[in-house]
C-alpha positions as CSV (number, residue, x, y, z in Angstrom):
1,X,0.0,0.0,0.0
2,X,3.2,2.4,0.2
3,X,4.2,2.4,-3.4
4,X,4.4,5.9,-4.7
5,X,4.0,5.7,-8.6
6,X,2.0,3.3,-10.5
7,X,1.4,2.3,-14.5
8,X,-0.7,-0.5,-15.7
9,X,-3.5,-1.5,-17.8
10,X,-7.0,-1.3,-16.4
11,X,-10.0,-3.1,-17.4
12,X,-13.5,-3.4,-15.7
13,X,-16.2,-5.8,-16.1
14,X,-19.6,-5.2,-14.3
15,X,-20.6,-8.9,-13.2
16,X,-23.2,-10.8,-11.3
17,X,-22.2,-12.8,-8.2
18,X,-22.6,-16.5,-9.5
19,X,-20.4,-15.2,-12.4
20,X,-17.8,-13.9,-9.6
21,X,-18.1,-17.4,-8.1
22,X,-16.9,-19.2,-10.9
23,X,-14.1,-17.0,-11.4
24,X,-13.0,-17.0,-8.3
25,X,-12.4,-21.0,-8.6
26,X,-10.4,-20.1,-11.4
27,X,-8.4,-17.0,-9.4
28,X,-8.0,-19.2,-6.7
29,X,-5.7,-21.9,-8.6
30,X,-3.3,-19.2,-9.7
31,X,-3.3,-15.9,-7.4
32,X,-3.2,-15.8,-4.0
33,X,-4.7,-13.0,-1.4
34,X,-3.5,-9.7,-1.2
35,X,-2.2,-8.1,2.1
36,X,-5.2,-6.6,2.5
37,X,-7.7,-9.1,0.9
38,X,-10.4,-7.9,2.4
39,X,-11.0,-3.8,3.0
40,X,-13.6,-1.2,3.0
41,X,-12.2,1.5,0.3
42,X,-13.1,5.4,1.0
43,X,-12.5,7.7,-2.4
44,X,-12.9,10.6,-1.6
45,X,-12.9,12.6,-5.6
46,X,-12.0,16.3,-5.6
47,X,-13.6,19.0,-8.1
48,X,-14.7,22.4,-8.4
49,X,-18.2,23.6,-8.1
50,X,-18.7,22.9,-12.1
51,X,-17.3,19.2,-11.6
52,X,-15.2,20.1,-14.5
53,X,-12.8,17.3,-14.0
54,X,-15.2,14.6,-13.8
55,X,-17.4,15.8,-16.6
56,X,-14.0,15.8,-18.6
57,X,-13.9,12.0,-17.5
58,X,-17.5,11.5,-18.4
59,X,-16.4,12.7,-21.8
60,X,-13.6,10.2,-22.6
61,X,-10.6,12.5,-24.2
62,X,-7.7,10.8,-24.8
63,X,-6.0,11.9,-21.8
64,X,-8.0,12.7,-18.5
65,X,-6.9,13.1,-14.3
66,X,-8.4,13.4,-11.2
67,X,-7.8,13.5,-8.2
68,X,-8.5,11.4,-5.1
69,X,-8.3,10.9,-1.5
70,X,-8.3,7.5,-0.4
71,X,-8.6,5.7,3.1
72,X,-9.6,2.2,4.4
73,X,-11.5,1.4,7.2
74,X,-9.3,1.2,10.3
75,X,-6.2,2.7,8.9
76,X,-5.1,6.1,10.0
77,X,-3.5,7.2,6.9
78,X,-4.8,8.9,4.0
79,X,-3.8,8.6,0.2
80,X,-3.7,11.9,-1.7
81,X,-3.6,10.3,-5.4
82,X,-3.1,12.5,-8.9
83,X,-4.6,9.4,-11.6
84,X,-4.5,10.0,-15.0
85,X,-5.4,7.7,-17.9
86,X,-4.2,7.6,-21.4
87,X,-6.4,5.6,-23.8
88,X,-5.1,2.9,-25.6
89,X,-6.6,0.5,-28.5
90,X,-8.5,-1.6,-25.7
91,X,-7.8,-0.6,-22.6
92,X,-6.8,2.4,-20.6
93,X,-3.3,2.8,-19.5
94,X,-3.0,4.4,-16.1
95,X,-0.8,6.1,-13.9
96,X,-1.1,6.8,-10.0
97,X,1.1,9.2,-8.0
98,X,0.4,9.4,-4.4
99,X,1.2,10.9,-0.9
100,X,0.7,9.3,2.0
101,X,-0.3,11.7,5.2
102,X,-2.4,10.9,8.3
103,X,-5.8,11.4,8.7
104,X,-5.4,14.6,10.9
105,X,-3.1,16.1,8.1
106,X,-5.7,15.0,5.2
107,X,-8.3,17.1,7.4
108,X,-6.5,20.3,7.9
109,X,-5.6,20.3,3.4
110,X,-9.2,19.3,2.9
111,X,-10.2,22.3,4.7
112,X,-7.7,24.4,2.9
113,X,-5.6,25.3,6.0
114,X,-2.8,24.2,4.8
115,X,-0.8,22.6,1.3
116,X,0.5,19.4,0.5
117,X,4.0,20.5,-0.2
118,X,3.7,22.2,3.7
119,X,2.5,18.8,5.2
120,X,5.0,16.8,2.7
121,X,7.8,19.3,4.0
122,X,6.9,18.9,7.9
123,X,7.0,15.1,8.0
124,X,9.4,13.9,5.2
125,X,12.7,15.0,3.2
126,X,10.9,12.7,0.2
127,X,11.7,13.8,-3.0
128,X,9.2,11.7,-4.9
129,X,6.6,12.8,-2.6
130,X,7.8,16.6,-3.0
131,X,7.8,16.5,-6.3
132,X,4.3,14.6,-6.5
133,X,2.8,17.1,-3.6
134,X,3.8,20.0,-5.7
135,X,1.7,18.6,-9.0
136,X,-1.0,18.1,-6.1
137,X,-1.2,21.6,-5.0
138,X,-0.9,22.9,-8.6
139,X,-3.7,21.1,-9.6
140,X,-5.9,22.1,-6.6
141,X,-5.1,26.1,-7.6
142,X,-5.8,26.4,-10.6
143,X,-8.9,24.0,-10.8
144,X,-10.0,25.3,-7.6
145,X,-10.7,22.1,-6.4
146,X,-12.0,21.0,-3.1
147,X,-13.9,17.6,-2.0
148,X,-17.3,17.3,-3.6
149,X,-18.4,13.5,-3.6
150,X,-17.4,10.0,-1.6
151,X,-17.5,6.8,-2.8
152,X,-16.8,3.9,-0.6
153,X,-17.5,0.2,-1.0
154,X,-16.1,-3.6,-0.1
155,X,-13.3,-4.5,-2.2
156,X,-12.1,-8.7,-2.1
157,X,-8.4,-8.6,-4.1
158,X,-6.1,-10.9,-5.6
159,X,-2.9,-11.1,-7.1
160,X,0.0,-13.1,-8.3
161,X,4.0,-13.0,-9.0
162,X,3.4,-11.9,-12.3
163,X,2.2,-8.3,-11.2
164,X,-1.6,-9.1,-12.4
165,X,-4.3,-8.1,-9.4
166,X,-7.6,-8.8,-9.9
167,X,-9.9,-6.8,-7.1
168,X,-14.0,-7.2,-7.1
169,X,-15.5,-4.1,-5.7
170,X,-19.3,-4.5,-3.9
171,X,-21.8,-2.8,-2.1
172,X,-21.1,0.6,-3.9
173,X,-22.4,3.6,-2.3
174,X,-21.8,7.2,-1.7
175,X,-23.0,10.5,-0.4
176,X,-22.2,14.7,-1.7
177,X,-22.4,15.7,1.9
178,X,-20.9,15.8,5.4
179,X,-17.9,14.1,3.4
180,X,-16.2,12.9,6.2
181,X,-14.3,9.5,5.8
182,X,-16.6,7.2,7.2
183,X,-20.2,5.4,6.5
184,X,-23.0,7.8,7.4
185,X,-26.7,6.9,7.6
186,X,-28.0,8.1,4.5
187,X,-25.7,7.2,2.5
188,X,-26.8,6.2,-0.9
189,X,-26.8,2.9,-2.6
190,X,-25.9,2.7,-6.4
191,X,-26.7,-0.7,-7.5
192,X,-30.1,-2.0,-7.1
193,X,-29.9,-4.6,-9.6
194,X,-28.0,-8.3,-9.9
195,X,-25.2,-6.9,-11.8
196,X,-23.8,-5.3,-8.6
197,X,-20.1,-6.2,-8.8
198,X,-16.9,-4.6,-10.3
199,X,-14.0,-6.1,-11.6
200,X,-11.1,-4.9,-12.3
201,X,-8.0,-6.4,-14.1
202,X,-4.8,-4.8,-13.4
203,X,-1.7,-5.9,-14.9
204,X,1.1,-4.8,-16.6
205,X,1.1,-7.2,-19.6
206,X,-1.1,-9.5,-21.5
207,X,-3.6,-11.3,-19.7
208,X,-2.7,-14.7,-18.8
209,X,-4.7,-17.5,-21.2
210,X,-6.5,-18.8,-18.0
211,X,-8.2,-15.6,-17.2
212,X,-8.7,-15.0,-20.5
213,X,-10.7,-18.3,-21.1
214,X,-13.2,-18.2,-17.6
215,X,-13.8,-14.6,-18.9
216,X,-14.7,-16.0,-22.5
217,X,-16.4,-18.8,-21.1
218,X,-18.6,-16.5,-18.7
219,X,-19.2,-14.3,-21.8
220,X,-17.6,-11.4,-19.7
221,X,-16.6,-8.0,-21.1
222,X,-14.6,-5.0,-20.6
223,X,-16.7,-2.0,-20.3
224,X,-16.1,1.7,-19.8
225,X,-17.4,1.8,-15.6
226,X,-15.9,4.9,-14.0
227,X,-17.3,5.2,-10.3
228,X,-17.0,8.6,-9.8
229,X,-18.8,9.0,-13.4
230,X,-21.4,6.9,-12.7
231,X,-21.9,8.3,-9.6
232,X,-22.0,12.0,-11.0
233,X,-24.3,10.9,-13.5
234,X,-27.3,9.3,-10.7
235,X,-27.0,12.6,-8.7
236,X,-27.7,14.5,-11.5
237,X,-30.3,13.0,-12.4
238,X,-31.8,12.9,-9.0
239,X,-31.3,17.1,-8.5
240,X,-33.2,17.2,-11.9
241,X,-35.6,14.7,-10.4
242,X,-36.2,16.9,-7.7
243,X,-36.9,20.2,-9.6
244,X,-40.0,18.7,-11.7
């Protein structure tokens, strides 16, 4: 979970849990758990009041970022992540460039008290995490960006020597308020229907041929599923919803 910079190839795959069943008999022959096989994932997607960065997403250029705080349940550290996605043939490639700070920290840059590179400066001499804070605070300037929506939900994760990691994401839900990391009581529930699990296929080659043939088998697909997107996308629709 402390590795500062990441590239891969990302695919999703909306499935429905007797489909993840079978492919976890599959997973479970070649990967093994990850440290952290089983964790409740906080995202915590910053923007300005026009969301321009996700409706950029939403849009599908060939080059988008956002970015994201990120915590899991129990863990008193926070992830500030700069992601940004190049689109390739059939999948995206992405990159992830993070900063690790605690929980206290994360609250006082949320607010605006302080800046990354300030925080970054206090408790580390880091030079890959100064140089990654300073894109960070550049970003948050000029976008004017502050938090706007959470996303958090279950996440079961595999992986093997290979660098491939296979995670399945469930029991989405999220909130535009009172954006504190944690669950709240309203918070919102996105899927309401039996395709309510995410897959995503991480790797930083081909995709070995036994994947490949329980996905073909399954008659499983890559499709374009951004969370925050998605997520965007339902509470617009509700606002409008709400004005009839």
């Amino acid at each position: 979970m402390h590795e500062q910079v990441f590239d891969r190839v990302e695919k999703k795959y909306l499935i429905t849990k007797r489909q993840k069943a079978r492919i976890l008999k599959s997973i479970k022959k070649h990967m093994s758990k990850d440290s952290y096989f089983r964790s409740e994932v906080y995202n915590l997607y910053f923007d300005n009041d026009n969301y321009d960065l996700i409706i950029q997403s939403i849009d599908r250029p060939e080059f988008k970022e956002k970015l994201r705080a990120r915590s899991y349940a129990g863990y008193d550290r926070v992830f500030l992540e700069l992601k940004t996605k190049l689109k390739g043939n059939d999948a995206n490639i992405g990159y992830k460039r993070r900063v690790m700070i605690t929980r206290e920290d994360f609250a006082k840059f949320a607010k605006g008290h302080t800046t990354l590179v300030e925080l970054v400066q206090h408790n580390t001499g880091n030079s890959n995490n100064m140089q990654i804070a300073k894109e960070i605070d550049y970003l948050v300037q000029y976008f004017s960006l502050k938090p706007k929506i959470l996303i958090f939900y279950n996440r079961e994760s595999y992986k093997d020597d290979n660098n491939l990691r296979v995670t399945f994401d469930e029991d989405l839900r999220f909130r535009d308020k009172n954006l504190s990391l944690i669950k709240g009581k309203r918070d919102k529930i996105y899927f309401k229907d039996i395709k309510n699990t995410i897959m995503e296929v991480k790797t930083q080659g081909a995709l070995p041929l036994w994947l490949v043939n329980i996905m073909s088998a399954e008659r499983i697909y890559p499709q374009q599923f951004s969370k925050i997107g998605k997520v965007y996308a339902k509470l617009i629709n509700n606002k409008k919803g709400q004005n009839v």
